[in-house]
C-alpha positions in Angstrom: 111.7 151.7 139.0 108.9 151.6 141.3 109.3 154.7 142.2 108.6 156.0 138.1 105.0 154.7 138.3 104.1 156.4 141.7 105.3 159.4 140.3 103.1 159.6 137.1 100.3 158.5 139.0 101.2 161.2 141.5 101.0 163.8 138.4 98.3 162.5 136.8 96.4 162.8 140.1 97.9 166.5 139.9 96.6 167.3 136.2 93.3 165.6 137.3 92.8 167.9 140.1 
């Protein structure tokens, strides 16, 4: 499930950009 949290952090990093 790890893998879930990287992966909205990963988009919100995205979105941020």
């Amino acid at each position: 499930m790890g893998f879930s949290l990287l992966h909205i952090i990963l988009r919100a990093l995205w979105i941020s950009t």
